[in-house]
CHARMM-style PDB file with segment names, atoms N, HN, CA, C and O in Angstrom:
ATOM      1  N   UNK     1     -83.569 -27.942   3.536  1.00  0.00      PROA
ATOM      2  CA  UNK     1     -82.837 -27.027   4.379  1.00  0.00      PROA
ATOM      3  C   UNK     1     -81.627 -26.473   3.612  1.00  0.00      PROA
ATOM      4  O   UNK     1     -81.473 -25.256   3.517  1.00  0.00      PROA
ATOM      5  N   UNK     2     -80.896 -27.212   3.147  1.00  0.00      PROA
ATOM      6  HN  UNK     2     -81.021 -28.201   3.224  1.00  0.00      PROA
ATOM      7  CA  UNK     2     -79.418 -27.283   2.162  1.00  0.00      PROA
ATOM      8  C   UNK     2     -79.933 -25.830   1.194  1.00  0.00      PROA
ATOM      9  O   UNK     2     -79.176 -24.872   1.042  1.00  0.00      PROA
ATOM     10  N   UNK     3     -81.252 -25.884   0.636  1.00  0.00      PROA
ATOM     11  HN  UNK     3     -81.867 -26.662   0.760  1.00  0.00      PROA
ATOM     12  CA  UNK     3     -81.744 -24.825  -0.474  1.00  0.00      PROA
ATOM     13  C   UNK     3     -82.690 -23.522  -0.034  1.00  0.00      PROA
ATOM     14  O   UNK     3     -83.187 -22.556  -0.613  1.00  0.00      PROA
ATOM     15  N   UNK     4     -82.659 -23.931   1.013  1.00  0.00      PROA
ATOM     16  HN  UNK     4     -82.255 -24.715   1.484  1.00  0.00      PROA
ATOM     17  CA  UNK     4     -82.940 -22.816   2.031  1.00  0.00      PROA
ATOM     18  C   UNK     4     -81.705 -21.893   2.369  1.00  0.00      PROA
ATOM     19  O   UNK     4     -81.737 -20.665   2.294  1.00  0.00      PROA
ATOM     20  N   UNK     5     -80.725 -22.566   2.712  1.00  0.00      PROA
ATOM     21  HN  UNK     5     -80.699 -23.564   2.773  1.00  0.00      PROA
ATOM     22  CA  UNK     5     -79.505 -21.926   2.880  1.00  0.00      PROA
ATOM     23  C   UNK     5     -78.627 -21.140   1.870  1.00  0.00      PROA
ATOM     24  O   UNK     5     -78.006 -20.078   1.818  1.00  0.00      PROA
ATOM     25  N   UNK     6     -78.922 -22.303   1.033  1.00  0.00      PROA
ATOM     26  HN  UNK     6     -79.427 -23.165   1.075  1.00  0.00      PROA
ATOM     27  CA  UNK     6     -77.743 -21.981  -0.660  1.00  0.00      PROA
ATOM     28  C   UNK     6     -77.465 -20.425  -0.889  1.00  0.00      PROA
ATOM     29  O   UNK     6     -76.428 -20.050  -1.435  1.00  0.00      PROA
ATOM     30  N   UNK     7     -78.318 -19.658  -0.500  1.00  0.00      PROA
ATOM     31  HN  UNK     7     -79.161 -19.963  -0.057  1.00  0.00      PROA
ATOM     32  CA  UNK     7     -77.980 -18.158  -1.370  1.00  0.00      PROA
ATOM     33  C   UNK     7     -76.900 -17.583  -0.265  1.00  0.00      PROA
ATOM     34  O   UNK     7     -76.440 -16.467  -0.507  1.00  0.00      PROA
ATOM     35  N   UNK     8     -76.578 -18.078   0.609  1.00  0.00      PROA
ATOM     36  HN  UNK     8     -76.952 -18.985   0.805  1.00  0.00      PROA
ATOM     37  CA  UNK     8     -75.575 -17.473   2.120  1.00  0.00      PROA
ATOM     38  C   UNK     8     -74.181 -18.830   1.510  1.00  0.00      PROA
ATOM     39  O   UNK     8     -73.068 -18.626   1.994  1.00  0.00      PROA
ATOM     40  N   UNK     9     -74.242 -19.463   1.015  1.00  0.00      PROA
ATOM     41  HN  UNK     9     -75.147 -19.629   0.622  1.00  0.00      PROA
ATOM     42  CA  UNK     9     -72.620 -20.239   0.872  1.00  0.00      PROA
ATOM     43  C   UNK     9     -71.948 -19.963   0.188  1.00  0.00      PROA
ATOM     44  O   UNK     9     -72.012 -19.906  -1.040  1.00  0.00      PROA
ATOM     45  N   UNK    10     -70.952 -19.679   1.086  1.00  0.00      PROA
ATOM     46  HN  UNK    10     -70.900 -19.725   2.084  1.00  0.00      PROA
ATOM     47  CA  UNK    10     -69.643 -19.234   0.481  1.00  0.00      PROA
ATOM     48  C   UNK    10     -69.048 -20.695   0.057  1.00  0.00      PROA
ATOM     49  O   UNK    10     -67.972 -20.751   0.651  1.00  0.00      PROA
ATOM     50  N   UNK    11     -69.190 -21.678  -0.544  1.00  0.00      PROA
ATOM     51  HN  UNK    11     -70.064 -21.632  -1.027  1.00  0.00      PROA
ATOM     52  CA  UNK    11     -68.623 -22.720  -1.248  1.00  0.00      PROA
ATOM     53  C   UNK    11     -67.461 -23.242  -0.582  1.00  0.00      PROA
ATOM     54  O   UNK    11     -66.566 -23.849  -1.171  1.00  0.00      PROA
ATOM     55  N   UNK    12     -67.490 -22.889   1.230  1.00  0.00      PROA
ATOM     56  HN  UNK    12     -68.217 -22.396   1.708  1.00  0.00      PROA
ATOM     57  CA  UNK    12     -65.649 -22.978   1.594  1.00  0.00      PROA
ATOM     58  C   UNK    12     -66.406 -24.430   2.189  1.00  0.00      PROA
ATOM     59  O   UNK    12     -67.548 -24.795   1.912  1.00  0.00      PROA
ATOM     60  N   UNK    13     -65.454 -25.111   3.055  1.00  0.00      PROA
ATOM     61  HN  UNK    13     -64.526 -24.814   3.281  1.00  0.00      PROA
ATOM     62  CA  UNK    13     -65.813 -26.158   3.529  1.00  0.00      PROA
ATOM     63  C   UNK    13     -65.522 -25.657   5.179  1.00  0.00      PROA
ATOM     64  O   UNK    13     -65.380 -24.451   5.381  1.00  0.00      PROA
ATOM     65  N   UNK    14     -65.434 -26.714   6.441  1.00  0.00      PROA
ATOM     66  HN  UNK    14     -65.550 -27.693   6.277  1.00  0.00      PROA
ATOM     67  CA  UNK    14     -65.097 -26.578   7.414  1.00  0.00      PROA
ATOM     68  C   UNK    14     -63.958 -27.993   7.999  1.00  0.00      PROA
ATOM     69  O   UNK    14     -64.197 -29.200   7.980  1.00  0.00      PROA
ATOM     70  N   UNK    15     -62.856 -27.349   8.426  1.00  0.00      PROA
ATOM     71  HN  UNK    15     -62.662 -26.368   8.441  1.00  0.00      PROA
ATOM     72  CA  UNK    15     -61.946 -28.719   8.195  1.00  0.00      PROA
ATOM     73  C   UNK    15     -62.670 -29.856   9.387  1.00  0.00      PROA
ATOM     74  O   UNK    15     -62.699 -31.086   9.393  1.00  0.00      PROA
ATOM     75  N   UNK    16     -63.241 -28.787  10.397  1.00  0.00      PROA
ATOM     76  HN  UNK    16     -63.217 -27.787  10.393  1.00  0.00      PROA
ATOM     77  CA  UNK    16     -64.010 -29.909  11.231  1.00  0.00      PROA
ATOM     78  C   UNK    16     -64.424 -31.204  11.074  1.00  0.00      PROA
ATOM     79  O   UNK    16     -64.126 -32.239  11.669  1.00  0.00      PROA
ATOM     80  N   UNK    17     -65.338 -30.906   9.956  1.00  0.00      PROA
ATOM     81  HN  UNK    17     -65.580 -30.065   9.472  1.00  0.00      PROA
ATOM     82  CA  UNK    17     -66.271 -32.034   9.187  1.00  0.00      PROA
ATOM     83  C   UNK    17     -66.057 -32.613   7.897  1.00  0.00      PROA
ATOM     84  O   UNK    17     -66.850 -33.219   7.176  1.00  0.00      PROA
ATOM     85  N   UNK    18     -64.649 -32.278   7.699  1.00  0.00      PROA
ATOM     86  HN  UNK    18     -64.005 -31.786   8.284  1.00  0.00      PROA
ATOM     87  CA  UNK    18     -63.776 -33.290   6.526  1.00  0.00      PROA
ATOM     88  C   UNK    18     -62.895 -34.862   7.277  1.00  0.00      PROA
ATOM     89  O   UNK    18     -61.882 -34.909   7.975  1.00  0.00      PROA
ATOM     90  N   UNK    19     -63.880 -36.098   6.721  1.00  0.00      PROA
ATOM     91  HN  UNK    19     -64.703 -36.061   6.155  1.00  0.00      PROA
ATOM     92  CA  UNK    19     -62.941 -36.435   7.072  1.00  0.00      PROA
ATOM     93  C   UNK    19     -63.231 -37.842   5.828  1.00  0.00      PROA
ATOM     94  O   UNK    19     -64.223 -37.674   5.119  1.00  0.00      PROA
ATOM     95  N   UNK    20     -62.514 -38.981   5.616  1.00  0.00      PROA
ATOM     96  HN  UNK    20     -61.708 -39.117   6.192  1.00  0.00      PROA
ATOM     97  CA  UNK    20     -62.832 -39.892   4.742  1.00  0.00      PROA
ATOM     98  C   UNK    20     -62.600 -39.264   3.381  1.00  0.00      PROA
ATOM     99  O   UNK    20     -61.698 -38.512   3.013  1.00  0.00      PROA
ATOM    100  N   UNK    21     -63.736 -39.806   2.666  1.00  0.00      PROA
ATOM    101  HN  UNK    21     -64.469 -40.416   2.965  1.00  0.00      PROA
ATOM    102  CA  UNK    21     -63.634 -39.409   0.975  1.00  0.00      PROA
ATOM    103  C   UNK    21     -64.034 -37.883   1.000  1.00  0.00      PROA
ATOM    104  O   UNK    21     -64.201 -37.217  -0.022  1.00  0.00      PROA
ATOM    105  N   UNK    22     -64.173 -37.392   2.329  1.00  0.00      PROA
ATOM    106  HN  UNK    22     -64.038 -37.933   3.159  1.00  0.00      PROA
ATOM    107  CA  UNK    22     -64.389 -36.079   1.702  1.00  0.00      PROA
ATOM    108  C   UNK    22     -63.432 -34.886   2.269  1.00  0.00      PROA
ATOM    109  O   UNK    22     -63.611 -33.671   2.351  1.00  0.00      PROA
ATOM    110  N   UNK    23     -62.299 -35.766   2.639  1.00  0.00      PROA
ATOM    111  HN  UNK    23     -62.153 -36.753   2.573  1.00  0.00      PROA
ATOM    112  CA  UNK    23     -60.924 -34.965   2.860  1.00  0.00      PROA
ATOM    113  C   UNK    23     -60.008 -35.071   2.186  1.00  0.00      PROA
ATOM    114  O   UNK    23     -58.854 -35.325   2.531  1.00  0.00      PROA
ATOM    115  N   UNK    24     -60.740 -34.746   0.345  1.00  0.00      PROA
ATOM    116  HN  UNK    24     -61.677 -34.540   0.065  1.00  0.00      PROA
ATOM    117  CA  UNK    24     -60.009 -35.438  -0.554  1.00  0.00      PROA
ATOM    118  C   UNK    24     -58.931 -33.934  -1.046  1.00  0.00      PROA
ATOM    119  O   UNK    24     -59.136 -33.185  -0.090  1.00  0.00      PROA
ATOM    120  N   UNK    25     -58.166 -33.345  -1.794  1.00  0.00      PROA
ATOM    121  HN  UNK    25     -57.999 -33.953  -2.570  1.00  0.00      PROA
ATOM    122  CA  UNK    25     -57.386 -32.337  -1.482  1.00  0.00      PROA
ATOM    123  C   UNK    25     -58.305 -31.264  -2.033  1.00  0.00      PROA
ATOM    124  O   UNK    25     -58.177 -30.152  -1.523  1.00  0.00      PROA
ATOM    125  N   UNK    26     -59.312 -31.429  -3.098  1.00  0.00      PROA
ATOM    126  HN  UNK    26     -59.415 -32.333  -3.513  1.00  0.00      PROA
ATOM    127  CA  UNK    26     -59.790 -29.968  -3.145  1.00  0.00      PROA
ATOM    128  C   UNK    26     -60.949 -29.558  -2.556  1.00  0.00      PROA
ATOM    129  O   UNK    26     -61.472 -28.460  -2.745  1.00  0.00      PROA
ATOM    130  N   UNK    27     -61.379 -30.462  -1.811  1.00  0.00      PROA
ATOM    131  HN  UNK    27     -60.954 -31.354  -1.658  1.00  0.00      PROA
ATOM    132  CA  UNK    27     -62.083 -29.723  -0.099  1.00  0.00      PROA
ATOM    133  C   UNK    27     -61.057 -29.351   0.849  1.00  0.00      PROA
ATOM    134  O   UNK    27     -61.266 -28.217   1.281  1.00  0.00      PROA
ATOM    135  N   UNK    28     -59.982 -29.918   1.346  1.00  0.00      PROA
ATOM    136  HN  UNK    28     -59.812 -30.839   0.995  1.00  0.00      PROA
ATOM    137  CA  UNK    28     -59.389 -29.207   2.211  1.00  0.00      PROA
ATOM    138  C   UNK    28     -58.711 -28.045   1.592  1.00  0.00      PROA
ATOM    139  O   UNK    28     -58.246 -27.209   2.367  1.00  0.00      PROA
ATOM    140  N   UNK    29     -58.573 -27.850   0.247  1.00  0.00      PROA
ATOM    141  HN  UNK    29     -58.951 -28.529  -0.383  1.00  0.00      PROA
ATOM    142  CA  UNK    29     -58.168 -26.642  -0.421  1.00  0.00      PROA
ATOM    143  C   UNK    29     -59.502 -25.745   0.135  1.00  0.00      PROA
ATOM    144  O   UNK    29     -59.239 -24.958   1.044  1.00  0.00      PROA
ATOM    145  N   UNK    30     -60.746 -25.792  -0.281  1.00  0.00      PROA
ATOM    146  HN  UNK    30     -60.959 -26.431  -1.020  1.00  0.00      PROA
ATOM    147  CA  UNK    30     -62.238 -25.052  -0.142  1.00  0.00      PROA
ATOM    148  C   UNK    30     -62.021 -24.827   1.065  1.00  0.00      PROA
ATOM    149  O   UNK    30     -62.514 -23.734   1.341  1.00  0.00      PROA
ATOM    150  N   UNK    31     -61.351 -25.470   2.273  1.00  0.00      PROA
ATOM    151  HN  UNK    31     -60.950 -26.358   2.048  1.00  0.00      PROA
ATOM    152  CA  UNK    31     -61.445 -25.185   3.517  1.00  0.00      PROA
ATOM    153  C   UNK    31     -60.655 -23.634   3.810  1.00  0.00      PROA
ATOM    154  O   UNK    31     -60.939 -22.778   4.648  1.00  0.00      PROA
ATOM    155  N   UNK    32     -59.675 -23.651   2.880  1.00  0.00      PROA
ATOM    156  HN  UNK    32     -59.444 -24.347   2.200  1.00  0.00      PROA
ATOM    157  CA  UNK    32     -59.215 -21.994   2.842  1.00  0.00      PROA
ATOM    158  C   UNK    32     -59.674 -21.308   1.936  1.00  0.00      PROA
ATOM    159  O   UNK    32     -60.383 -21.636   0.985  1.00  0.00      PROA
ATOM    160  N   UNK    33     -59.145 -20.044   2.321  1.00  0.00      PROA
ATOM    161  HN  UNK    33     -58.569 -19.777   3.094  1.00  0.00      PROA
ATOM    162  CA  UNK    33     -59.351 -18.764   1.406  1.00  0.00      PROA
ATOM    163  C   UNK    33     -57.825 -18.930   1.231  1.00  0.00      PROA
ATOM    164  O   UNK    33     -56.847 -19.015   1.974  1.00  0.00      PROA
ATOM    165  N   UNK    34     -58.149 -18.939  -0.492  1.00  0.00      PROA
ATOM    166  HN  UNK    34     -58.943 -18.870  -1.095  1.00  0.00      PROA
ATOM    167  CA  UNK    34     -57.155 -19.061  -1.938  1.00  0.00      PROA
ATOM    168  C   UNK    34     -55.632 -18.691  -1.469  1.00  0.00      PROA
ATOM    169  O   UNK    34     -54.620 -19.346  -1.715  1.00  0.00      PROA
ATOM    170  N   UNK    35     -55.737 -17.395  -0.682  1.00  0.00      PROA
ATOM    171  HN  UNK    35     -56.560 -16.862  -0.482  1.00  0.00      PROA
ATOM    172  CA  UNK    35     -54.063 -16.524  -0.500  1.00  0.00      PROA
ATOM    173  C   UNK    35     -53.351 -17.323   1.025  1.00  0.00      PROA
ATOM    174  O   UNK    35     -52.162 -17.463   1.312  1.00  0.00      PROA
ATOM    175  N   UNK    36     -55.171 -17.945   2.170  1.00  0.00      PROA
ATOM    176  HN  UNK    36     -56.137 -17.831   1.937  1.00  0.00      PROA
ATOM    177  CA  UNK    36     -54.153 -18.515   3.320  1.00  0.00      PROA
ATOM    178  C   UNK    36     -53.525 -19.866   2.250  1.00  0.00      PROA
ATOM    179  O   UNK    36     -52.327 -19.692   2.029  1.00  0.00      PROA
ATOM    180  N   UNK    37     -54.056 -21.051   1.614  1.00  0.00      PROA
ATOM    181  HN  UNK    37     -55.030 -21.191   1.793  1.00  0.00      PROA
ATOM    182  CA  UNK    37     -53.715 -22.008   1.334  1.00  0.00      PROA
ATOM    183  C   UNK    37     -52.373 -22.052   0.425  1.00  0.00      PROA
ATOM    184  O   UNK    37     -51.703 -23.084   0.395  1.00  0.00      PROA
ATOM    185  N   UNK    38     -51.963 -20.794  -0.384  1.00  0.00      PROA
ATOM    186  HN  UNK    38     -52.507 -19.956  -0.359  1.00  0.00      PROA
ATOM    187  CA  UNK    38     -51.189 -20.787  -1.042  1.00  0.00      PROA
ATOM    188  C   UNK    38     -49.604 -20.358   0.069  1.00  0.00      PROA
ATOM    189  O   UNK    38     -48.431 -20.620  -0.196  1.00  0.00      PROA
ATOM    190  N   UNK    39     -50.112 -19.710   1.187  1.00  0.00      PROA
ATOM    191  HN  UNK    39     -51.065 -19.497   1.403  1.00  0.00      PROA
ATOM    192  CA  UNK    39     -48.996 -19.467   2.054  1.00  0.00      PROA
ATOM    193  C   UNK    39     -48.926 -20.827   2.442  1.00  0.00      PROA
ATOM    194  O   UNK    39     -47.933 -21.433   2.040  1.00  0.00      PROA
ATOM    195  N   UNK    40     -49.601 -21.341   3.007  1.00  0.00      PROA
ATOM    196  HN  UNK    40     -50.408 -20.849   3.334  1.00  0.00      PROA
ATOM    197  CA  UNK    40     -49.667 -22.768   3.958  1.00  0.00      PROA
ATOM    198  C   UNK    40     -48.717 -23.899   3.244  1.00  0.00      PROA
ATOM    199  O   UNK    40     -47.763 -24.500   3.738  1.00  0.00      PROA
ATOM    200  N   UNK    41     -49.354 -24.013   1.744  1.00  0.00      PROA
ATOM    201  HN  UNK    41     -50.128 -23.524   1.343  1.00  0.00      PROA
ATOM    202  CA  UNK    41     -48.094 -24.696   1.062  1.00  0.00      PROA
ATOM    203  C   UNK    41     -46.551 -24.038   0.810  1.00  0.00      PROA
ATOM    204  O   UNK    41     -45.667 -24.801   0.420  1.00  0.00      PROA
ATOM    205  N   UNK    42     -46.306 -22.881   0.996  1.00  0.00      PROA
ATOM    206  HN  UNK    42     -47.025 -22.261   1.313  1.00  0.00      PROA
ATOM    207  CA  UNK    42     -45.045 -22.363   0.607  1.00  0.00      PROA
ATOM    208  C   UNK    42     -44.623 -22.422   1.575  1.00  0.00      PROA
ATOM    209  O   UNK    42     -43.424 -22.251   1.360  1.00  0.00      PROA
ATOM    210  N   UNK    43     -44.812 -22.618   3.093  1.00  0.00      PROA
ATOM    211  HN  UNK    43     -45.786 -22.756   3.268  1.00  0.00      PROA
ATOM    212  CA  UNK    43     -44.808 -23.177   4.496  1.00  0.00      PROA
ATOM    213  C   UNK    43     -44.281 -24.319   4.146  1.00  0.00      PROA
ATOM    214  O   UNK    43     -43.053 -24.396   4.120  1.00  0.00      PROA
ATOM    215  N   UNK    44     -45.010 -25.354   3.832  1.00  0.00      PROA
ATOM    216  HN  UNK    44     -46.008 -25.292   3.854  1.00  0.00      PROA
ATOM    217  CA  UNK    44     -44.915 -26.556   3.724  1.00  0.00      PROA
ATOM    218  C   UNK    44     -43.564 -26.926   3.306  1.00  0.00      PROA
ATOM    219  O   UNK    44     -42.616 -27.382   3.945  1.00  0.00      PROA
ATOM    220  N   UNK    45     -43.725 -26.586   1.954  1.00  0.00      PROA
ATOM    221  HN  UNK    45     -44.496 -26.216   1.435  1.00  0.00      PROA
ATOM    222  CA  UNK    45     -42.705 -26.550   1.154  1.00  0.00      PROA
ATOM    223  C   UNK    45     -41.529 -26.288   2.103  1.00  0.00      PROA
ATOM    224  O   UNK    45     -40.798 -27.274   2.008  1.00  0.00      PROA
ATOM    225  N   UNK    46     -40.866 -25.165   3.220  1.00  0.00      PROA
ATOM    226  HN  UNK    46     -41.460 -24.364   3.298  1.00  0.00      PROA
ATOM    227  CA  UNK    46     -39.819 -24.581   3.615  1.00  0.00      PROA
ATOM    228  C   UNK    46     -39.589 -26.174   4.657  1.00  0.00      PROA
ATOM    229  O   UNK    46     -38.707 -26.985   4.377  1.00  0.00      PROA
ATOM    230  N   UNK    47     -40.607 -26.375   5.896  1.00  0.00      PROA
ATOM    231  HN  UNK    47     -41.324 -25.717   6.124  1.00  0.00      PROA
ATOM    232  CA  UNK    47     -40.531 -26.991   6.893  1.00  0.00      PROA
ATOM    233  C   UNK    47     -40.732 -28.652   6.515  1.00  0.00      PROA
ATOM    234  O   UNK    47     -40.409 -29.486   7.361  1.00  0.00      PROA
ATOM    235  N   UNK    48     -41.205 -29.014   5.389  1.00  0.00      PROA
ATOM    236  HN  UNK    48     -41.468 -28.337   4.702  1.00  0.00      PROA
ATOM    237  CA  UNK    48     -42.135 -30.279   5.607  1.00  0.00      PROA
ATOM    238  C   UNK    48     -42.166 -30.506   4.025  1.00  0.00      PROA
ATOM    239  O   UNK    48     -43.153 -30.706   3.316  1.00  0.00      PROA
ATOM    240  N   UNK    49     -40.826 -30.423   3.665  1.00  0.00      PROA
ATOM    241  HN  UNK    49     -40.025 -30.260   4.241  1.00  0.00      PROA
ATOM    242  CA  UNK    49     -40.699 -30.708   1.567  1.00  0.00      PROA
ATOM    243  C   UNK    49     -40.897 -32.227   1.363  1.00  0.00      PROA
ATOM    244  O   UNK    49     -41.333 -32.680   0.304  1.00  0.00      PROA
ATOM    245  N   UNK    50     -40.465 -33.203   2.711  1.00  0.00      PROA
ATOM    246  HN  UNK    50     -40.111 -32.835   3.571  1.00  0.00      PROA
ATOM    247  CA  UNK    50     -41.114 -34.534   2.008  1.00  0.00      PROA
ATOM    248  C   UNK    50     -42.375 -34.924   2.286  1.00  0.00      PROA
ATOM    249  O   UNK    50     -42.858 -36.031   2.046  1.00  0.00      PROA
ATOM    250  N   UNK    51     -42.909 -33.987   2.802  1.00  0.00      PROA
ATOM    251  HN  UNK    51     -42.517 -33.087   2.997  1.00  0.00      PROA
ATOM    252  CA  UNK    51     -44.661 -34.550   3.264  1.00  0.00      PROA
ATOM    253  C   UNK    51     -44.852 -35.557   4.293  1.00  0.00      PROA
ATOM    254  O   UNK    51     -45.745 -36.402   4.351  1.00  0.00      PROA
ATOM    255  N   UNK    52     -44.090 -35.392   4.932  1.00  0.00      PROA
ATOM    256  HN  UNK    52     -43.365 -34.705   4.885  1.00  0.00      PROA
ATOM    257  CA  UNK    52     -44.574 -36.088   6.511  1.00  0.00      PROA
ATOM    258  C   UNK    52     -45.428 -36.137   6.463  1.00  0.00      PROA
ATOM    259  O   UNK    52     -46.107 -36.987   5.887  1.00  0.00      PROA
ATOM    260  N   UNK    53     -45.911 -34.793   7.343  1.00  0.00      PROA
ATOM    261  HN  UNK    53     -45.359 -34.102   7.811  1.00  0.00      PROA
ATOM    262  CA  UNK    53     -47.029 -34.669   7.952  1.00  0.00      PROA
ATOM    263  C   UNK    53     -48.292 -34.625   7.027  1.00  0.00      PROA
ATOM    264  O   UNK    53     -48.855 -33.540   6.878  1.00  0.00      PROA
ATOM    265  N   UNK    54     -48.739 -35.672   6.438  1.00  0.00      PROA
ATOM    266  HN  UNK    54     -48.282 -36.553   6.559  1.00  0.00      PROA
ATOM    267  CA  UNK    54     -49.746 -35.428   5.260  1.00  0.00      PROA
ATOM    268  C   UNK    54     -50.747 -36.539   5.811  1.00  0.00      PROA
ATOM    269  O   UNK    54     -51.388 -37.264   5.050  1.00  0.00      PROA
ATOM    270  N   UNK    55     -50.818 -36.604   7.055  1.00  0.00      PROA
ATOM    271  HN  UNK    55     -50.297 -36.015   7.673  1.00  0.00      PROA
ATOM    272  CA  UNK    55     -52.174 -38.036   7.178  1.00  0.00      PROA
ATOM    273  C   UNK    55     -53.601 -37.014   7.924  1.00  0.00      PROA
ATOM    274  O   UNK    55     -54.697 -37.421   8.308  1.00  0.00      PROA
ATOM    275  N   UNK    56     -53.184 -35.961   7.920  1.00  0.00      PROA
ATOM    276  HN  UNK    56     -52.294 -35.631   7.608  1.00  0.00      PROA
ATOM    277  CA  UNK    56     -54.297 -35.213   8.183  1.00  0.00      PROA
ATOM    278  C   UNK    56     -54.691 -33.723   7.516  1.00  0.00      PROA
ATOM    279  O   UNK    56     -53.985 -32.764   7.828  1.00  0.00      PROA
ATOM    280  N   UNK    57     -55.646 -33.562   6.739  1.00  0.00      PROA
ATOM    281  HN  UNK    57     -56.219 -34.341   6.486  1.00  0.00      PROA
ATOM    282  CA  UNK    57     -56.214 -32.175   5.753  1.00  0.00      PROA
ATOM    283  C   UNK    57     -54.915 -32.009   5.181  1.00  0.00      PROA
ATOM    284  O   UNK    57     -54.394 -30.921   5.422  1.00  0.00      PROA
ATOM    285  N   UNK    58     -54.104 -33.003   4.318  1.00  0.00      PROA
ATOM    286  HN  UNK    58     -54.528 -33.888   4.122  1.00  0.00      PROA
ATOM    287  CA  UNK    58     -53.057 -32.431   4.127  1.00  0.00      PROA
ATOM    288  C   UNK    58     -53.036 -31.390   3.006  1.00  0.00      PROA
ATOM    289  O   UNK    58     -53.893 -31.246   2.135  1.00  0.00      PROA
ATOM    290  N   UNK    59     -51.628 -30.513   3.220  1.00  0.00      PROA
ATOM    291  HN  UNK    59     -50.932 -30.630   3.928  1.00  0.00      PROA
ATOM    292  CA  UNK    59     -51.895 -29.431   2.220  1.00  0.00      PROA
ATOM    293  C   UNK    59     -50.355 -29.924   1.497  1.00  0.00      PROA
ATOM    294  O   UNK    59     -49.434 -30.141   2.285  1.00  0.00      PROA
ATOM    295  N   UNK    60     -50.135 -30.070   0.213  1.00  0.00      PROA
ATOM    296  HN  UNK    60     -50.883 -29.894  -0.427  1.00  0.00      PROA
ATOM    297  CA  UNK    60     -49.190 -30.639  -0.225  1.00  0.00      PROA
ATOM    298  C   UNK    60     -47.989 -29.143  -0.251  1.00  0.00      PROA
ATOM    299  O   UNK    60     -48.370 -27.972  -0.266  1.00  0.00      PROA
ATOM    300  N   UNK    61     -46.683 -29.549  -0.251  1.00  0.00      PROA
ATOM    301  HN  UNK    61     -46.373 -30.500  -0.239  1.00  0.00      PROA
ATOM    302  CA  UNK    61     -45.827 -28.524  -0.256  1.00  0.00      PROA
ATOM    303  C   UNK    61     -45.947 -27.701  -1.334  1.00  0.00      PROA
ATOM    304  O   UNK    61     -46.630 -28.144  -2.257  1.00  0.00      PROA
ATOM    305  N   UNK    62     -45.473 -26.640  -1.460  1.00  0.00      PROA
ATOM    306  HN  UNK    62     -44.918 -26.280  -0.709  1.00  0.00      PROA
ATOM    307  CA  UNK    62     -45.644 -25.971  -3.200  1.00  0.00      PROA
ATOM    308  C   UNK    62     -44.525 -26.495  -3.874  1.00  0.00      PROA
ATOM    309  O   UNK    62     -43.625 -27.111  -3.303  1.00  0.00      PROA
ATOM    310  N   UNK    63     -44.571 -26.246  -5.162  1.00  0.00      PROA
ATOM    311  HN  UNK    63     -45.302 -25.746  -5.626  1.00  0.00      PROA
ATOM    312  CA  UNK    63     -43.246 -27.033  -5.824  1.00  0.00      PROA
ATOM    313  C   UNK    63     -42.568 -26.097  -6.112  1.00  0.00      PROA
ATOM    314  OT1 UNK    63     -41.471 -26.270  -6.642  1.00  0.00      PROA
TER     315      UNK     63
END
């Protein structure tokens, strides 16, 4: 089924179905598109510079 599909994936992930070893940071990175994830950390970075909130899809602050 997986190679049935392959020629339609866009390589992103879904944060839905990340969770364990496979909510490791560069799937929840795949879970965005490149320009939201790079805002999300410069977010981060403003609200959340010591990483609290990092026990879920975390997105690390930008440096």
């Amino acid at each position: 089924m997986r190679d049935a599909l392959a020629p339609w994936s866009t390589g992103g992930r879904a944060l839905t179905f990340l969770s364990g070893e496979h909510a490791a940071p560069d799937h929840v990175r795949a879970a965005y598109a490149p320009g939201d994830c790079r805002r999300l950390a410069a977010l981060k970075a403003v609200w959340d510079p010591a990483d609290v909130f990092r026990l879920n899809h975390d997105i690390p602050p930008a440096a």
